[in-house]
Phi, psi and omega in degrees: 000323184234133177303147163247128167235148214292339154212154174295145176221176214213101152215140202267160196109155161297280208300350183266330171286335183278340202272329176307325205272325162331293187256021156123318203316132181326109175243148219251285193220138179266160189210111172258136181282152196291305198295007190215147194206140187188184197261020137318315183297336178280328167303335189269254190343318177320290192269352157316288183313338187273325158305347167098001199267134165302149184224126173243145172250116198223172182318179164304305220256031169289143176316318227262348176248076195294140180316310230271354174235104180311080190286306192088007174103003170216124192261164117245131171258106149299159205253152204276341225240127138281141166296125170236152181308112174301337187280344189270285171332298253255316177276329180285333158323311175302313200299324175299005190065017182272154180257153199269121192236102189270174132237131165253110185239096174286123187040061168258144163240354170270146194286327190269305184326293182309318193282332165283320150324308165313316191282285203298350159260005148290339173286324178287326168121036195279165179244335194213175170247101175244144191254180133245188186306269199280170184072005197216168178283146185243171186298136219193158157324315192261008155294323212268328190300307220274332179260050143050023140109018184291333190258020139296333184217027169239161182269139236213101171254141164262125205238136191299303219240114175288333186277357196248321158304321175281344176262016218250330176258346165283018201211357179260331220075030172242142213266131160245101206269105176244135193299091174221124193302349179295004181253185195262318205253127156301120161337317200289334202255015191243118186287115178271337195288335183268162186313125162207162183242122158262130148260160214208137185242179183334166156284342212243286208265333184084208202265146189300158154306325220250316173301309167283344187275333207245014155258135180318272198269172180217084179257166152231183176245105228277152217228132174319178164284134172099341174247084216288298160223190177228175199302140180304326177255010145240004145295312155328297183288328176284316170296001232208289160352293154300326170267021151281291171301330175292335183296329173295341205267000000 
């Protein structure tokens, strides 16, 4: 379902990012220099954006623009993973006669965290991963290491707009559940068995506001006295879990 190539590569020039972006190839991030702009660079930002490829704008003397490359002021790291589309997955599940069992991850950003998610919702039986574009960690090498090579092989989507994503599965019939200790009701106490997305929020911050309004449910996973919460991919495998044993029952 998903190609594995064999290391994240880089490739550097205008004409060489335009020809990548030409034939399709997958790109994780485009990395632009801030002082320079014309209108190829502008044709590269264009379509970035119609593609969903994150674009950062960053100094001359950043790492990512090595002396030893004729960058021109543009990196695109490819990404190892094709992306795939929530509007798309979501009716070929159904169609498949499965019921849809998503996680959705706002802003995490640690690379061992995603990769540890990744491995325990292919164990669990997950059909998809949604990222969104900016702010989160994205799929990488050392992503693919930490889930044991698991996000080769679920699908993974990365989406521009969370708020558009979340109305796009409350409006399919899929329950969006969010895991957060701020809620009153235990996961357990909650029906898992119908089409559902657990979400999950930052290491820092937890799940965004914007990200929370637009969720069905509020659960938590319930915690001794004294312990405020626990690490995000081990919440994640206790939800992902519960909605296994309920699926068994």
């Amino acid at each position: 379902m998903i190609s594995e190539k064999s290391n994240t590569q880089n490739i550097y020039g205008i004409q060489s990012v335009l020809e990548s972006l030409d034939s399709g190839i997958q790109l994780n991030k485009v990395f632009v220099q801030k002082d320079i702009r014309n209108a190829q660079i502008d044709v590269i930002i264009n379509e970035c954006k119609k593609r969903k490829i994150p674009v950062q704008f960053i100094p001359r003397e950043s790492s990512s623009f090595p002396e030893f490359k004729n960058h021109q002021g543009v990196v695109a790291i490819v990404s190892p993973v094709e992306y795939f589309q929530l509007e798309n997955l979501l009716p070929q599940i159904i169609e498949e006669g499965k019921i849809p069992f998503f996680i959705l991850l706002d802003r995490i950003t640690d690379v061992r965290n995603f990769g540890a998610i990744a491995r325990s919702a292919f164990c669990a039986g997950v059909h998809g991963i949604i990222i969104p574009e900016n702010g989160s960690a994205q799929v990488s090498d050392d992503a693919i290491k930490t889930s044991a090579g698991a996000l080769l092989k679920i699908p993974v989507c990365r989406e521009r707009n969370m708020k558009s994503t979340m109305e796009l599965l409350n409006q399919s019939g899929v329950k969006t559940i969010a895991c957060t200790e701020k809620a009153n009701k235990d996961i357990s106490f909650v029906s898992l068995v119908e089409p559902v997305c657990i979400v999950l929020g930052s290491e820092e911050n937890g799940i965004s506001n914007e990200v929370l309004r637009k969720c069905s449910v509020i659960a938590r996973i319930p915690l001794d006295k004294g312990l405020a919460s626990l690490n995000v991919s081990v919440a994640a495998g206790i939800a992902m879990y519960e909605t296994v044993r309920q699926r068994m029952n």
